[in-house]
C-alpha positions in Angstrom: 94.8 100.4 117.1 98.0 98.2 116.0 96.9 98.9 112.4 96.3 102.6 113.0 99.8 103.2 114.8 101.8 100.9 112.3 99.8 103.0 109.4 101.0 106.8 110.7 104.5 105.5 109.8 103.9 105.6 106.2 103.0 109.7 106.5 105.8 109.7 109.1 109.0 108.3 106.6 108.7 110.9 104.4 108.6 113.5 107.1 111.6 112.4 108.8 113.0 112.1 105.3 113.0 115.6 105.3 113.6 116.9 108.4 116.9 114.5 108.8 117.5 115.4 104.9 117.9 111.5 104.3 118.5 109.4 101.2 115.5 106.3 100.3 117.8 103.9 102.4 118.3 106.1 105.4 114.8 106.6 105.2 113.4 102.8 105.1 116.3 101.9 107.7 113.8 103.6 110.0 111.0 100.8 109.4 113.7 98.5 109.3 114.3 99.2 113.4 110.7 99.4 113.7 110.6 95.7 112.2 113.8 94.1 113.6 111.8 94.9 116.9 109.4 91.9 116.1 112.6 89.8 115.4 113.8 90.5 118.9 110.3 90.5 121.2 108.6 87.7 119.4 109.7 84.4 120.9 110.1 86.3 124.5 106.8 87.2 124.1 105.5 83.7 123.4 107.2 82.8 126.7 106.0 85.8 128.7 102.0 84.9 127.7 103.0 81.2 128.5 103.6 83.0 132.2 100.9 85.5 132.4 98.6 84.4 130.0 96.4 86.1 127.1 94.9 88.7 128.9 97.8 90.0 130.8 100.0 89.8 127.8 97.6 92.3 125.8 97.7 94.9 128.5 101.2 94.9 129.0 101.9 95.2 125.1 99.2 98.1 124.8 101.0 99.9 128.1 104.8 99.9 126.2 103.0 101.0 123.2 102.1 103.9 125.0 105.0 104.4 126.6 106.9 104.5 123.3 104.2 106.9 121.9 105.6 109.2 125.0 108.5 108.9 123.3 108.6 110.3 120.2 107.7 113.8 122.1 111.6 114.7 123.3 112.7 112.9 120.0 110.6 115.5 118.4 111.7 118.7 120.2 115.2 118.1 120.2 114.7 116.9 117.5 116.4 113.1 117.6 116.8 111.0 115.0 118.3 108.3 117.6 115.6 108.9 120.1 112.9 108.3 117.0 114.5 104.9 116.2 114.0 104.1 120.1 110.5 105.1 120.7 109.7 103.4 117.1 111.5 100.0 118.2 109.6 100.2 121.5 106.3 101.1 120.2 107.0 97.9 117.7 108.1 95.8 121.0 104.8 96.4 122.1 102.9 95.9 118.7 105.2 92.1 118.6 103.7 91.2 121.6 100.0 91.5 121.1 100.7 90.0 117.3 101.9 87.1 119.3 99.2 87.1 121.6 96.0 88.4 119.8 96.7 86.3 116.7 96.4 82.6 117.9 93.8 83.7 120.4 91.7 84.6 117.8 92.1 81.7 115.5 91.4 78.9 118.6 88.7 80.5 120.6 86.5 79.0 117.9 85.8 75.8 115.9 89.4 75.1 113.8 87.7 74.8 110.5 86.8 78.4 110.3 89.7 79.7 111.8 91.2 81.3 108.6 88.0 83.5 108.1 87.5 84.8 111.5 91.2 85.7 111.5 90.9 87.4 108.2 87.5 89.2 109.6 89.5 90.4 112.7 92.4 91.8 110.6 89.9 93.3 108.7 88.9 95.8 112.1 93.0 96.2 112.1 92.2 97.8 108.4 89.6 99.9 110.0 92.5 101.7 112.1 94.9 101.0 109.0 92.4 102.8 106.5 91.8 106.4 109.4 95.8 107.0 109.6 96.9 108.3 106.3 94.3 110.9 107.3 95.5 112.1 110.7 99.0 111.6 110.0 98.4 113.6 106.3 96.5 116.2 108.5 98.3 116.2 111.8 101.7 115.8 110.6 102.3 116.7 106.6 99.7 119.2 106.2 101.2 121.5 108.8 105.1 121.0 107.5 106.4 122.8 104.9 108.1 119.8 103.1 104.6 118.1 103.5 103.0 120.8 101.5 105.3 121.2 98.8 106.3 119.5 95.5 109.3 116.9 95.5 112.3 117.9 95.6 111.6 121.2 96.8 114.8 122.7 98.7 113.8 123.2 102.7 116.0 125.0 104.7 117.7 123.9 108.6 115.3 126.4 110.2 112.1 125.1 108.1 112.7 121.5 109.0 113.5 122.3 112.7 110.2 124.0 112.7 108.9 121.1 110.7 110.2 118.6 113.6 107.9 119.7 116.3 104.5 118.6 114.2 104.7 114.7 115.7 104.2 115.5 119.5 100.4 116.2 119.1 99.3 112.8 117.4 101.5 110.6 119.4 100.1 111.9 122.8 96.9 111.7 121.5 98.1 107.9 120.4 99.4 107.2 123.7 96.2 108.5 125.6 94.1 106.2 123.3 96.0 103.1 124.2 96.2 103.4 127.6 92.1 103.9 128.0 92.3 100.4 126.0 94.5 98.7 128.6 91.9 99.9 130.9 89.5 99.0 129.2 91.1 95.3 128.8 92.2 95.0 132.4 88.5 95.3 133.3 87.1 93.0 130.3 86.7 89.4 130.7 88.2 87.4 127.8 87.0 83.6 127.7 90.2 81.7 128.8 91.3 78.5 125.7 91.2 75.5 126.6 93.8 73.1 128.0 94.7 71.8 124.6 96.3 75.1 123.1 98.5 75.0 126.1 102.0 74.9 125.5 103.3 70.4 125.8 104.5 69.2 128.8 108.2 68.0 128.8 107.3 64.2 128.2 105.0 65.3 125.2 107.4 68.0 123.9 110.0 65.6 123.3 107.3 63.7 121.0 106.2 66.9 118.9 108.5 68.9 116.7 107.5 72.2 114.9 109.5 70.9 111.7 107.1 68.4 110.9 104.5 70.8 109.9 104.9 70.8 106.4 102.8 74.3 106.6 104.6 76.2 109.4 108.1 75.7 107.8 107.3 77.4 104.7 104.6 79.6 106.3 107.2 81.4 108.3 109.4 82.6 105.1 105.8 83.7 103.1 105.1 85.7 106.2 108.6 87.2 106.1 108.3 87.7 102.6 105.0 89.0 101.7 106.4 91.9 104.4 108.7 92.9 102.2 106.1 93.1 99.8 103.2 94.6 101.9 105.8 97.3 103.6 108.3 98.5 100.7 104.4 99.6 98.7 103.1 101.3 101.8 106.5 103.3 103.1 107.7 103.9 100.1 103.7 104.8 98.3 103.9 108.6 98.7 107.6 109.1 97.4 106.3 107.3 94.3 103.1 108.9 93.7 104.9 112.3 94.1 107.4 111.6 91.2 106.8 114.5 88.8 106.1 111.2 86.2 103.7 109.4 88.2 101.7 111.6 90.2 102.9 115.0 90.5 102.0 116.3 93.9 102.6 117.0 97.2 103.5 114.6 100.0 99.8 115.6 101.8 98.1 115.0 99.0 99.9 111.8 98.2 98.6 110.8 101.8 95.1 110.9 100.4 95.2 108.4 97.6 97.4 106.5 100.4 94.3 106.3 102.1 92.5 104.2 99.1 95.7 101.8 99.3 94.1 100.9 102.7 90.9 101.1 102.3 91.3 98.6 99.7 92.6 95.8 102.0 90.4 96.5 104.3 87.4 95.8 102.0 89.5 92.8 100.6 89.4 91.5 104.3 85.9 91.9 104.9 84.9 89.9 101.3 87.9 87.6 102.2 86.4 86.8 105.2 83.2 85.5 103.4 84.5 84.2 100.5 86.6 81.6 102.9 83.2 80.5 104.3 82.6 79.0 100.4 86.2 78.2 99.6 89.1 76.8 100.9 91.3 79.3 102.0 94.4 78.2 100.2 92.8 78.6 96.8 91.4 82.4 97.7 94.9 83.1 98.7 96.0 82.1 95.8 93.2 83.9 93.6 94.5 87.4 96.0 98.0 86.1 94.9 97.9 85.8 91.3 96.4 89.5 91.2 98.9 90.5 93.8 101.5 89.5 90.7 99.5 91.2 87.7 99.3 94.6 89.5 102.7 94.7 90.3 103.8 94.2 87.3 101.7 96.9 86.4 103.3 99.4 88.8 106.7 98.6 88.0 106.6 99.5 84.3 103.7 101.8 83.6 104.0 105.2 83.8 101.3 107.9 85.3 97.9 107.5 86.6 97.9 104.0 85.4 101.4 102.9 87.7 99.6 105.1 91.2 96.6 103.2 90.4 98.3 99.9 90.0 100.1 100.3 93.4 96.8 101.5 94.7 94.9 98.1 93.8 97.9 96.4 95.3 96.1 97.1 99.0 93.1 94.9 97.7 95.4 91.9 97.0 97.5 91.8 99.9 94.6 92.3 102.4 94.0 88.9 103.3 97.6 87.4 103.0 98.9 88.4 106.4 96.3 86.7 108.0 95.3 83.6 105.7 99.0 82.9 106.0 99.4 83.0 109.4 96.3 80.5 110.0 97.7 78.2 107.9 100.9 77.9 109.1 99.3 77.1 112.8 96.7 74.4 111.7 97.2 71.5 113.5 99.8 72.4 115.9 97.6 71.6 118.6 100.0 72.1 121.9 102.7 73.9 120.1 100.4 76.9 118.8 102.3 79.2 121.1 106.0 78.6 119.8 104.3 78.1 116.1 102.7 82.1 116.7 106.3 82.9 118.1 107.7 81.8 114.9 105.9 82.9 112.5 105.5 86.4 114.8 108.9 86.6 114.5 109.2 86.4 110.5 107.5 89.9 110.4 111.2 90.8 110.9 110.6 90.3 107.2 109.6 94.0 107.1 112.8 95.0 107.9 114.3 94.2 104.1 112.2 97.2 103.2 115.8 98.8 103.7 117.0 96.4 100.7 114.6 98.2 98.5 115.4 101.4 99.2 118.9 100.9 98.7 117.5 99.4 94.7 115.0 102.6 94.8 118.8 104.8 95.4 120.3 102.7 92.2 118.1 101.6 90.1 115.4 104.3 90.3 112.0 104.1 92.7 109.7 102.2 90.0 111.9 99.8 89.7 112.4 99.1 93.0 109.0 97.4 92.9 110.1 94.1 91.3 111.7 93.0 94.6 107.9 93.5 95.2 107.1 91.2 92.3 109.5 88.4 93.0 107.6 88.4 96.8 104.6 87.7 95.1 105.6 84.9 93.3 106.3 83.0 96.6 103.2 83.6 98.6 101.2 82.3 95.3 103.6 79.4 95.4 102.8 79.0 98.7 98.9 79.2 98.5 99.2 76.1 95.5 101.8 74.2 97.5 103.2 75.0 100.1 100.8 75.1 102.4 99.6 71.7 102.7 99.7 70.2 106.2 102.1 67.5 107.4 101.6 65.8 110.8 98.4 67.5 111.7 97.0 66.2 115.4 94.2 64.8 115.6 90.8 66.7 115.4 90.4 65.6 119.1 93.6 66.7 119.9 94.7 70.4 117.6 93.0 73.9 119.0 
């Protein structure tokens, strides 16, 4: 459900785009609120779960989802673009907290050596809802716009994009009725608690541990930041570029379909990442996702037509299992400071919020070449995959989740 809600943002940029009548920064400042969210609700979160534990932490994040799902109703019929920003930053709030939560849960409720692989099969479900929302937000929200169902740079008038305002209410109620029958649901589940060991230190050992000894955390957290930039400047920014009269030529809805490949792509990528790290190390099939990552960037940033959509389409495949390789990584062998090592690298997803720095290139330099800030992103989670994420100071076996 995180996956699908983050996802409808990508149909929803270029439709506030319009009905605001905003420039490519204005446009990915929105993500950038949406992201600066996870910057400010991460390392409370970590604390909060500390309090009320895993299961309590998930239902509370799933309830302000909703709540800012409720939201973006009045921002829609006033319409507000202030009131948008607020509903998307508390919708994000909500999304930090179960990253926070959901994340380390998954990758030590089971034996530590296959962590990376059920993490990367779980994110792979997230895909699931990632791959479904290009659909309902192409049909629920562009397909029944009139900027959404013409070509770009088609002139809209005030009245039009008034009208055009009103098409969110319907799929964010629908959002927020879905995520609150999932609280429910989870307030009723029972959810095996984790053992003593992935509790947060105790004073006397705290003061024995540091987090900057883990070789793999400290440059885990900029590659998560990072590969953000590079995972959300392609997905906001897909449907502006496949509409370019010399890339794609079409309409924002249909742009929303091919959007829906770009998805489907890392889904699948998760689900053969996910096996493939039960026969390799996962640091070297990062780096194989990587090294393609690079090639197909390349690709998008100078060919021209068909070839440059289908390049950025491919780009989904790569990135599928970075998010969540990464973030396995960087926790391995933190033992008792898995919490504030989540918190961290949580937090980095702030990363997201640079989009903003590539639409101000996309306003410069032109929108295709935009995508080497892209480029240079993948350069650093490859590096990362060969180097830097060898452990440092691992606990012991006995003692790390």
């Amino acid at each position: 459900m995180w996956g699908f809600i983050t996802v409808i943002n990508n149909t929803l940029l270029p439709h506030l785009r319009s009905v605001f009548d905003l420039n490519y920064t204005q446009t990915t400042l929105i993500e950038s609120v949406w992201f600066i969210a996870y910057a400010v609700a991460s390392m409370p979160s970590a604390f909060l779960i500390e309090r009320v534990g895993y299961k309590r932490a998930i239902i509370i994040g799933l309830s302000v989802m909703a709540l800012g799902a409720l939201g973006m109703v009045p921002a829609a019929r006033l319409p507000s673009f202030e009131i948008t920003l607020i509903a998307l930053f508390v919708i994000a709030c909500g999304i930090a907290l179960l990253q926070v939560a959901a994340n380390p849960y998954v990758a030590v409720i089971g034996p530590p050596e296959s962590s990376e692989s059920r993490l990367t099969l779980v994110q792979a479900f997230n895909s699931m809802g990632t791959f479904f929302a290009p659909y309902f937000g192409g049909y629920l929200i562009l397909s029944r716009t009139v900027s959404g169902t013409t070509l770009e740079g088609t002139a809209v008038s005030a009245q039009q994009r008034l009208a055009d305002a009103q098409a969110t209410q319907l799929p964010y109620v629908l959002v927020a009725v879905v995520l609150a029958v999932i609280a429910l649901v989870f307030s009723r589940a029972k959810l095996p608690a984790l053992g003593s060991a992935t509790g947060r230190a105790n004073a006397e050992q705290r003061q024995a541990l540091s987090l900057w000894q883990h070789r793999n955390l400290v440059f885990g957290v900029p590659a998560i930041f990072i590969y953000l930039i590079a995972e959300i400047g392609v997905a906001n920014l897909f449907i502006s570029f496949v509409s370019q009269p010399h890339i794609g030529n079409m309409t924002h809805a249909a742009a929303a379909n091919y959007l829906v490949l770009l998805w489907g792509g890392m889904m699948v990528g998760r689900f053969a990442g996910a096996v493939l790290m039960k026969r390799f190390a996962a640091e070297r099939v990062l780096a194989a996702y990587a090294g393609a990552a690079l090639l197909v960037m390349i690709g998008a940033a100078t060919l021209q037509g068909p070839a440059a959509m289908w390049a950025l389409i491919l780009v989904g495949l790569c990135h599928s299992i970075m998010f969540p390789t990464i973030f396995a990584l960087g926790i391995k062998g933190l033992g008792p400071l898995t919490e504030e090592g989540s918190g961290l690298l949580i937090t980095a997803i702030a990363g997201g919020a640079l989009v903003v720095v590539q639409g101000w290139l996309a306003d410069r330099v032109g929108l295709q070449n935009s995508f080497w800030l892209t480029v240079a992103c993948e350069v650093y989670v490859l590096w990362y995959a060969l180097s830097g994420a060898r452990p440092t100071h691992a606990l012991p076996p006995e003692t790390a989740p």
